[in-house]
C-alpha positions in Angstrom: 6.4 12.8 30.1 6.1 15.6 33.0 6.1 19.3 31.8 9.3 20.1 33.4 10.8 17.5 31.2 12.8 18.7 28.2 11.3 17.4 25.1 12.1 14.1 23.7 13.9 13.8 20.4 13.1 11.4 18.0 15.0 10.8 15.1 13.3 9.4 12.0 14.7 7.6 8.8 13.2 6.0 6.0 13.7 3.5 3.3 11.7 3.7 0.1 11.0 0.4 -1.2 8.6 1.3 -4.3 6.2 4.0 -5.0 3.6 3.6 -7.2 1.2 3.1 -8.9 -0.6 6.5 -9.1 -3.8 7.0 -9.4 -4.1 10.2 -10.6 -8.2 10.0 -11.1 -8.3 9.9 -7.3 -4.5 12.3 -7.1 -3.4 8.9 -5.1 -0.1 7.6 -4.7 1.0 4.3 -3.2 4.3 3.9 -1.3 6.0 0.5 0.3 8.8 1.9 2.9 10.8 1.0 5.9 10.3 3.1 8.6 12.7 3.6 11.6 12.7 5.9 15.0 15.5 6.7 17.4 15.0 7.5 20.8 16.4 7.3 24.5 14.3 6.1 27.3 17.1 7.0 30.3 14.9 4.4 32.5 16.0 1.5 30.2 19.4 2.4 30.9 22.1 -0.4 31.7 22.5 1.7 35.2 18.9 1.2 36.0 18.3 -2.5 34.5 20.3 -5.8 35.6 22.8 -6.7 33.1 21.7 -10.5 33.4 26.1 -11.1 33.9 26.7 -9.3 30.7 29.1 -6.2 30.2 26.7 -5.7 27.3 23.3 -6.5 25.9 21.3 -6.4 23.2 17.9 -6.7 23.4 15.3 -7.6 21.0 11.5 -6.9 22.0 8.9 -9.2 21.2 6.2 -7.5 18.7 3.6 -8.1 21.3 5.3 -6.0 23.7 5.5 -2.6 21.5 3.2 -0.5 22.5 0.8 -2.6 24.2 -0.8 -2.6 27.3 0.5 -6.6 27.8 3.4 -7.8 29.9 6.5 -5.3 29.2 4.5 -3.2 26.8 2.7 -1.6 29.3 5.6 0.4 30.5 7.6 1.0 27.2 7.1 4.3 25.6 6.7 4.9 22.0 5.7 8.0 19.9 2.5 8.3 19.1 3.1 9.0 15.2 0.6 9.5 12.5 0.3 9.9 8.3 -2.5 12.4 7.9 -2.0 12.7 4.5 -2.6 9.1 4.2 -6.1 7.3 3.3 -6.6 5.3 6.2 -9.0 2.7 4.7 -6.6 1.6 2.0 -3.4 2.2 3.9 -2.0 -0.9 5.4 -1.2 0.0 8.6 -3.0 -2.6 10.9 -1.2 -6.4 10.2 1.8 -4.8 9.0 2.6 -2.9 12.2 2.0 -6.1 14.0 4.3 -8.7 11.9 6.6 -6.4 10.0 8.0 -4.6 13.0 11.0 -5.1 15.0 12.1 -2.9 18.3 15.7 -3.0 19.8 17.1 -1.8 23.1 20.6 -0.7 23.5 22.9 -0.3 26.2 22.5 3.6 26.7 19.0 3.3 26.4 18.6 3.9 23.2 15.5 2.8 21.8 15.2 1.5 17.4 12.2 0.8 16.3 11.9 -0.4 12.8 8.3 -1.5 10.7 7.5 -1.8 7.4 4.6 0.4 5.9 2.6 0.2 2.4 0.8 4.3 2.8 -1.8 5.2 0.3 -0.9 9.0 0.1 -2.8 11.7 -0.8 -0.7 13.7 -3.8 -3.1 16.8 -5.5 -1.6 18.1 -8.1 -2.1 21.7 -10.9 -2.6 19.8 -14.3 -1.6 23.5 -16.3 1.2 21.9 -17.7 0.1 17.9 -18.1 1.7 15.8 -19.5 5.2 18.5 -19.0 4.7 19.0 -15.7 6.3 17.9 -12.7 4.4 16.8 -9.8 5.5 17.4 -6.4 4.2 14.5 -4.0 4.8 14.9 -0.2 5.0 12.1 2.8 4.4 14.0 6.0 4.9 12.2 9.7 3.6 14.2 12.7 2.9 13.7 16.6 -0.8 12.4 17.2 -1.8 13.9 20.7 1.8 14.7 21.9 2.6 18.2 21.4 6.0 20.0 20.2 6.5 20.6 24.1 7.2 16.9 24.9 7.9 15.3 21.8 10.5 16.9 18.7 10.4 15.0 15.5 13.5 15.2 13.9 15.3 13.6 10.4 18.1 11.2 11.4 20.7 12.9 9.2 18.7 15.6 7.3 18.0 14.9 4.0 20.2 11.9 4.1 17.3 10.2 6.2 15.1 9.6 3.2 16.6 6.3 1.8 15.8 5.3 -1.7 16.7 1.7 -3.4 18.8 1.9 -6.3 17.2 1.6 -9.4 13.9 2.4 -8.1 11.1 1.1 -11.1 7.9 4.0 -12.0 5.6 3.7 -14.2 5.2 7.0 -16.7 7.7 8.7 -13.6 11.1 9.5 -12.9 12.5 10.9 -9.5 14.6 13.9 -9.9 14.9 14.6 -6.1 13.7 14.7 -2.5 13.4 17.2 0.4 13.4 16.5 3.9 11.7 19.5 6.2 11.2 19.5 9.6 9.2 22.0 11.8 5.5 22.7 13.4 2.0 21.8 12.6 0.0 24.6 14.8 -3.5 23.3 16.0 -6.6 24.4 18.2 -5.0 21.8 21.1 -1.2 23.2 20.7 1.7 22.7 18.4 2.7 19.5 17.1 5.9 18.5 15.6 6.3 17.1 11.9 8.1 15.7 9.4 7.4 16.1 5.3 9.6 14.4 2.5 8.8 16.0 -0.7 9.2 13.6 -4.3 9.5 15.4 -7.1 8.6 13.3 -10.3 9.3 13.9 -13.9 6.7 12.2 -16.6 8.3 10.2 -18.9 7.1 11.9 -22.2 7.8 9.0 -24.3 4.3 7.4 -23.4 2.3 10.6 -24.3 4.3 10.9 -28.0 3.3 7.0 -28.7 -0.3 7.3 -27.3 -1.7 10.9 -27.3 0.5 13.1 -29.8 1.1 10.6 -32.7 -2.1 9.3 -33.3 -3.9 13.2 -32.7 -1.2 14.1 -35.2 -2.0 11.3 -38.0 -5.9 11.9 -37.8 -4.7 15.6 -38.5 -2.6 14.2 -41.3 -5.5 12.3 -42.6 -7.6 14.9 -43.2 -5.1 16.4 -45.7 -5.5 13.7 -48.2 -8.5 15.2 -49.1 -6.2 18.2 -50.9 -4.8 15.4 -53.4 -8.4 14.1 -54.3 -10.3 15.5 -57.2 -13.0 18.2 -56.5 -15.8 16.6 -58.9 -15.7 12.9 -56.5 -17.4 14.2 -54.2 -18.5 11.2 -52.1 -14.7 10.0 -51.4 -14.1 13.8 -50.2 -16.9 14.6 -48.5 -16.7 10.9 -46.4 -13.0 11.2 -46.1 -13.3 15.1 -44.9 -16.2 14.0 -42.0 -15.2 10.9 -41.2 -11.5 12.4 -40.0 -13.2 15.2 -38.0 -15.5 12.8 -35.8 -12.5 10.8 -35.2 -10.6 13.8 -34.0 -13.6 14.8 -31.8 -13.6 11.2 -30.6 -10.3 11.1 -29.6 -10.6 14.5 -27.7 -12.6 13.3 -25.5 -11.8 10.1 -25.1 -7.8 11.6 -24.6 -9.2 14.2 -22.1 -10.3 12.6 -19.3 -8.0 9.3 -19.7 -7.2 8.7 -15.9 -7.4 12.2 -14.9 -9.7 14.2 -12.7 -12.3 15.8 -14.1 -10.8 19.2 -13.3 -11.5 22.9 -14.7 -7.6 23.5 -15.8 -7.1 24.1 -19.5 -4.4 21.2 -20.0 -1.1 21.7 -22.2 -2.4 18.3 -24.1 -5.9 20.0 -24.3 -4.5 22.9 -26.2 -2.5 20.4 -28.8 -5.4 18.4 -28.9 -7.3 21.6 -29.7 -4.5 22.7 -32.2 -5.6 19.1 -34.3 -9.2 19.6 -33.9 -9.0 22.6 -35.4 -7.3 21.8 -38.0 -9.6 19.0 -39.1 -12.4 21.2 -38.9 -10.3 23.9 -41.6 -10.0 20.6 -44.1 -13.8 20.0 -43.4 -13.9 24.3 -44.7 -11.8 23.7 -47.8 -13.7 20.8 -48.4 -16.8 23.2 -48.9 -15.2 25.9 -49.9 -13.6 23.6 -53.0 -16.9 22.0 -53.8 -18.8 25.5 -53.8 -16.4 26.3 -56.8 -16.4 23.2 -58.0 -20.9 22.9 -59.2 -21.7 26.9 -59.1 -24.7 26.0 -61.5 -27.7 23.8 -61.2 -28.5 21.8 -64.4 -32.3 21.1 -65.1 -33.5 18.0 -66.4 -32.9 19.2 -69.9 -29.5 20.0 -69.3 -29.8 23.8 -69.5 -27.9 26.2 -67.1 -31.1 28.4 -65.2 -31.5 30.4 -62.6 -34.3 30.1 -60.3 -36.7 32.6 -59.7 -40.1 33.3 -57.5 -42.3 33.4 -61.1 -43.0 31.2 -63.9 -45.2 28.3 -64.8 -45.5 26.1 -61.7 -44.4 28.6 -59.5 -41.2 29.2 -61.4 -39.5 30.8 -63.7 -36.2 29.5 -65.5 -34.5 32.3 -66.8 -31.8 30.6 -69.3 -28.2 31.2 -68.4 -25.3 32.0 -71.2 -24.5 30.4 -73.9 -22.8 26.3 -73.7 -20.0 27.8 -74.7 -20.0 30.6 -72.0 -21.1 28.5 -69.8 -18.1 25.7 -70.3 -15.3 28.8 -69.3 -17.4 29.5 -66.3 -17.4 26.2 -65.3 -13.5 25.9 -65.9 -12.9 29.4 -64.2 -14.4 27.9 -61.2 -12.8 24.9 -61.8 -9.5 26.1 -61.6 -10.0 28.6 -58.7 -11.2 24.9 -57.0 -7.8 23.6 -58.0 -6.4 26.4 -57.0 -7.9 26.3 -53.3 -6.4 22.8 -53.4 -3.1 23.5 -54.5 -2.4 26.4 -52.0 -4.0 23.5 -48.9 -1.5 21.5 -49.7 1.2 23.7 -48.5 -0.4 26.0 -46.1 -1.7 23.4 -43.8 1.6 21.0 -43.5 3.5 24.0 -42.9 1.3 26.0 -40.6 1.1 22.5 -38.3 4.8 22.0 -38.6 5.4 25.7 -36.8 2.8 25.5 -34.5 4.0 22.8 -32.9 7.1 23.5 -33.0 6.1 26.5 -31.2 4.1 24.1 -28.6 6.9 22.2 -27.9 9.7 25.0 -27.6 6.9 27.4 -25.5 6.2 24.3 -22.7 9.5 23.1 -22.8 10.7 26.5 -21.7 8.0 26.7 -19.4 8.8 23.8 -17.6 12.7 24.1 -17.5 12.1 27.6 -16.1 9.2 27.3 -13.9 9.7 25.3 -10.5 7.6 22.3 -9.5 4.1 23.5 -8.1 3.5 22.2 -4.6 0.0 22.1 -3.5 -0.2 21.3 0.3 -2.3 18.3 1.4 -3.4 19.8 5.1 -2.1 22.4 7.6 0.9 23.8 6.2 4.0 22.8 8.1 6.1 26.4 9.9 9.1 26.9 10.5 10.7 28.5 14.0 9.1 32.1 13.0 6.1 30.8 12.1 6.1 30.8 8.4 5.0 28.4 6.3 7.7 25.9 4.7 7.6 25.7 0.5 
């Protein structure tokens, strides 16, 4: 293209195929598309070609010819596109543009070229409000070494150039809706032109409740059984009471990190898995607290209530406690103030868990509703005609 040239327009559609899976460990996504340019070449125009006898012609171009330096290829033009927010080493790119790709010529010169891609994307995403949140996932399509001054991308259509097929299947996602933008990608060599469809995905919440919430919540429950269990067995307590805290601190950490990035954000299922933690550690309190009440006195050998003191034969001194009598309503004062601890337990624990997450759920449900999708750009942020960025 010669400088005093006007710059080429090339229109650009696409048709989403699948997307997924993601693999949010790596804040990956994987998309299988059909991807179509427009553009007119003037010299291929019916004027400047022989129509082989034909008032009109149709012509489809072998895949060997596209953008080769081979036979016709060698003087056929094509933009020289690229995915830079695509992993190159697991994007399929290389066979696919070769055997999936079809190029047709059209009376007016017109140019359609059509391939099928399979893009490894790059998506990163703020986990603040994971698993509420709604991740915004972008597909952007720039000029390689052709700059804005010979070469404008442009959507065929506007938005209506993103194609999706009906009932499109994702795993854990829904699509709530796209966003075509076009504009400029400013560089150190010039200004490039560049395309950007943005996904925005819903997580379906469903898998969390069956997987993360439920069973956090029944471990939490567990621990509560302990409030229905006599203070004086001891064992089946103090077992019960233990046992349901490790498993709550195993499930923390195993829940943490389950296919996500190791990052530094403080989670929305962090907190709720917090909320249970903490919780089983308060039954593993009354638990002690009950059991204090429950054996205030040490009994010797000879069944007599002492206290223990620095003197005495042997190095101590028991100085005899009250009477057995005495003795039997302290022990049943502190025995009731034990059943007492339990009783109250019982209700102040269900209850207090029932609000607070109550509270979790109507707080980042709010949140969410009210809050729009975060976009985190992969790259040079794309400007508009001024020069300012595009959100």
């Amino acid at each position: 293209l010669e400088n005093s040239e006007p710059p080429k327009t090339v229109n650009v559609s696409i048709l989403i195929q699948s997307i997924g899976p993601f693999e949010e460990s790596n804040m990956v996504y994987q998309i299988d598309m059909a991807y179509r340019e427009y553009w007119q070449d003037l010299s291929l125009h019916s004027d400047n070609i022989v129509k082989h006898g034909k008032d009109n012609y149709n012509i489809m171009l072998e895949p060997v010819a596209i953008g080769s330096t081979e036979a016709t290829g060698a003087y056929l033009w094509r933009p020289d596109i690229c995915f830079p927010n695509s992993e190159p080493m697991r994007s399929k790119t290389g066979d696919m543009m070769r055997d999936n790709v079809a190029m047709q010529l059209l009376p007016n010169g017109n140019m359609f070229l059509k391939t099928r891609l399979t893009l490894v994307l790059k998506c990163p995403v703020s986990y603040v409000y994971y698993p509420f949140d709604k991740p915004v996932c972008a597909l952007r399509v720039e000029t390689f070494g052709t700059t804005s001054e010979h070469v404008l991308l442009k959507w065929k259509n506007g938005n209506d150039a993103i194609e999706i097929v009906p009932n499109i299947q994702l795993a854990q996602f829904k699509l709530l809706h796209h966003k075509a933008i076009e504009g400029f990608v400013i560089s150190t060599t010039g200004n490039y032109s560049a395309l950007e469809v943005r996904f925005t995905f819903h997580r379906d919440i469903m898998y969390f409740i069956l997987s993360v919430f439920m069973p956090a919540c029944l471990i939490t429950i567990l621990s509560w059984i302990n409030f229905f269990i006599s203070p004086s067995a001891v064992p089946a307590r103090a077992s019960l009471a233990i046992t349901s805290f490790l498993s709550a601190i195993t499930f923390y950490q195993v829940a943490k990190y389950d296919g996500l990035p190791r990052v530094s954000e403080v989670k929305a299922q962090d907190i709720f898995l917090l909320i249970c933690l903490m919780y089983n550690f308060a039954a593993l309190i009354e638990f002690t607290l009950v059991e204090y009440f429950e054996n205030p006195f040490i009994i010797s050998n000879k069944s007599d209530a002492f206290y223990a003191d620095n003197n005495g034969e042997n190095g101590k001194k028991l100085i005899h406690g009250p009477s057995d009598h005495s003795n039997d309503k302290l022990r049943n004062r502190y025995h009731q103030k034990a059943l007492c601890v339990d009783h109250y337990a019982r209700i102040f624990f269900p209850v207090t868990f029932v609000i607070v997450v109550i509270v979790y759920i109507v707080v980042y449900s709010v949140a969410t509703k009210f809050t729009d999708s975060e976009f985190i750009q992969c790259g040079q942020p794309i400007l508009n005609a001024y020069g300012v960025p595009i959100k």
